[in-house]
C-alpha positions, -999 to +999 in steps of 0.1 A: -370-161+634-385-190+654-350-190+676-351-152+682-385-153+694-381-185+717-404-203+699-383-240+705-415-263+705-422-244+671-389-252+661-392-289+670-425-295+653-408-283+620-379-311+627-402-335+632-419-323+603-386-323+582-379-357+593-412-371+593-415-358+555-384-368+545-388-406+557-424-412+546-415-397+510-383-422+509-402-450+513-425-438+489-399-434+463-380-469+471-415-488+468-422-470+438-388-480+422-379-444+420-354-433+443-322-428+427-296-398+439-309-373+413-347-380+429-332-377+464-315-347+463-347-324+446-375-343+464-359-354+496-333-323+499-350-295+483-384-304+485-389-315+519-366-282+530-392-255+505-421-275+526-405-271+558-397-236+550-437-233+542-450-250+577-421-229+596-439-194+574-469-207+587-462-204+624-452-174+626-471-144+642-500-135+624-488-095+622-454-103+611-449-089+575-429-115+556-411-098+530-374-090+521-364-055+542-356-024+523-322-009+516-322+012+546-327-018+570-309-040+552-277-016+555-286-009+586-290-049+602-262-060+576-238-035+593-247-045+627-244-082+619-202-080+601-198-066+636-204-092+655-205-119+629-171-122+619-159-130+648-188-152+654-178-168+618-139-169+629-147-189+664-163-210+638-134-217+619-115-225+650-141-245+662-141-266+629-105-269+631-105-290+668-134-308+660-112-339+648-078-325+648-066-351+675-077-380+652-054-367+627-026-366+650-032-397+666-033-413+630+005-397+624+020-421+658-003-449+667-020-482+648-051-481+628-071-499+652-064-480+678-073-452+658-107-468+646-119-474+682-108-437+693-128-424+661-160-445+667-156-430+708-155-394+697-182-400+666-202-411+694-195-384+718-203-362+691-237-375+685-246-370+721-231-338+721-265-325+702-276-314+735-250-293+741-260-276+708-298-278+720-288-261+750-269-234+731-296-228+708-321-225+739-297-198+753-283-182+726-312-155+717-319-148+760-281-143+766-273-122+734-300-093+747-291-091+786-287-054+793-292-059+834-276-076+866-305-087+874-308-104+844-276-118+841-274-131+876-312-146+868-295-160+835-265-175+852-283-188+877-316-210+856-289-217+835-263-231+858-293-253+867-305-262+835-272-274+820-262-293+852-293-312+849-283-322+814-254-326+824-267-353+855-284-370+825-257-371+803-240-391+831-267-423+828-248-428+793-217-441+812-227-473+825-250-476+792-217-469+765-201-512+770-235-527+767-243-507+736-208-508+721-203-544+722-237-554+710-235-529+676-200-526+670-191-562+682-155-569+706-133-556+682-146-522+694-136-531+735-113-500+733-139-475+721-157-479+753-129-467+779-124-437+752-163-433+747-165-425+787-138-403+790-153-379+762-183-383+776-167-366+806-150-340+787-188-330+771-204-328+805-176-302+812-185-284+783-224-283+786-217-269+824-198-244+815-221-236+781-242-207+801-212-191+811-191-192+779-217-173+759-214-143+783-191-125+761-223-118+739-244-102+763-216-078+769-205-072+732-172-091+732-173-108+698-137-109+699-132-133+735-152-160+719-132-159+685-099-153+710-113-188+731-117-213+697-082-205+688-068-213+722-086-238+724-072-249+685-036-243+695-040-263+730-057-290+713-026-296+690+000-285+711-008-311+739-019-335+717+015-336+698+031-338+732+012-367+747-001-385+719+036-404+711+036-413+744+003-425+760-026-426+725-057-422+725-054-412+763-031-384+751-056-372+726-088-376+752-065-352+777-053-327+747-091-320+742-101-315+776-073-293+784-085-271+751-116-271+766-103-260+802-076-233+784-107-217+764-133-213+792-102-203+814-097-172+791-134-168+788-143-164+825-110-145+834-112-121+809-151-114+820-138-116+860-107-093+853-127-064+831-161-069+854-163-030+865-159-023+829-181-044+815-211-038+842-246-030+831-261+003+836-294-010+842-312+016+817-332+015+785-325-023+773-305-032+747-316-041+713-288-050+690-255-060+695-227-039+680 
């Protein structure tokens, strides 16, 4: 609810509040001598989630009425929501499928070591890639309820900024990754770095183009961003069982970026080649997608 308002600082204070929780109760338990997994997973997993669920009730609007919808609605919103959601849930699945497809492949036709410093890379990349998702949930609730060009174009354009900004940051990480490397993961993890900047590449690619590639929403088109994640699934493998043999973990590093570059390449096409179809009306707004 906090998302769909755009209520983010809201929606930070109850992480912090999760993870605030969570650690002072831990240590709590440990000093106490009773931490143990059973302990952990009611106090620290259930627990700390009923209270955040509690704080996050809390902050919402006064005048809200916080109670589970009647049949009518409920039909009505469930309906709505298999529209859209399934393909939402099957760009998901595809999405799931890349996320570490290449390490599996690269495990089939190159050594264990080589395979350890590209995993370590792309575990890396994968941590910073959290503001890729920040970004997406920052944009996700504005872009899904565009109904005008004047919208859009303002949408396209503060986003455009926003991400390329990130994006600028993201960039200070590159001269940062052989320091950082080194000193926690020792030399034995050399390799990692080379890979660690080249995904970081690939990510700043992806949070660029992030604005753009959730434009299928605010014109109901479900279906292109299920349609992108399995391009993206079958690039990813096709080119990563072509090149991988051949060049490694370099292989693997160009397999996803070309996934990446074969999914917003469908994306925006589609979008540019259906535009007069797909143009607003600038009317009454729209309210739910279908």
């Amino acid at each position: 609810m906090l998302q769909a308002t755009g209520a983010f600082g809201r929606m930070s204070s109850l992480t912090l509040i999760n993870t605030g929780l969570t650690a002072v109760l831990a240590v709590g338990l440990a000093v106490a001598g009773k931490l143990d997994l059973l302990v952990a997973l009611i106090v620290l997993g259930i627990g700390t989630s009923l209270a955040t669920f509690a704080a996050g009730k809390a902050m919402l609007p006064p005048s809200w009425r916080f109670a589970p919808p009647n049949k009518q609605e409920l039909t009505r919103e469930a309906a709505s929501l298999f529209h859209t959601g399934r393909w939402l849930w099957l760009a998901s699945v595809f999405a799931m499928l890349t996320a570490n497809a290449e390490v599996l492949l690269l495990n089939r036709w190159t050594a264990l070591p080589l395979v350890g410093a590209y995993a370590l890379a792309l575990n890396l990349a994968t941590k910073a890639d959290v503001v890729n998702h920040s970004l997406y949930t920052v944009l996700l609730p504005g872009v899904s309820t565009l109904d005008q060009r004047a919208r859009l174009r303002s949408y396209m354009r503060q986003g455009l900024v926003r991400s390329s900004a990130i994006g600028l940051g993201l960039v200070l990480l590159i001269p940062l990754a052989q320091p950082f490397i080194l000193l926690v993961y020792g030399d034995q993890f050399a390799e990692a770095v080379v890979f660690f900047r080249l995904l970081l590449g690939v990510m700043i690619f992806d949070v660029v183009l992030t604005p753009f590639l959730l434009l299928p929403l605010a014109y109901r088109q479900p279906k292109l961003l299920a349609a992108a994640d399995a391009l993206r699934a079958l690039t990813l493998v096709v080119v990563a069982v072509t090149l991988i043999p051949g060049y490694g973990a370099l292989g693997a590093i160009v397999a996803r970026f070309a996934a990446r570059v074969a999914g917003a390449a469908l994306v925006l096409g589609a979008l540019y080649s259906s535009r007069q179809a797909l143009q607003f009306e600038d009317k009454e707004p729209a309210t739910v997608l279908d």
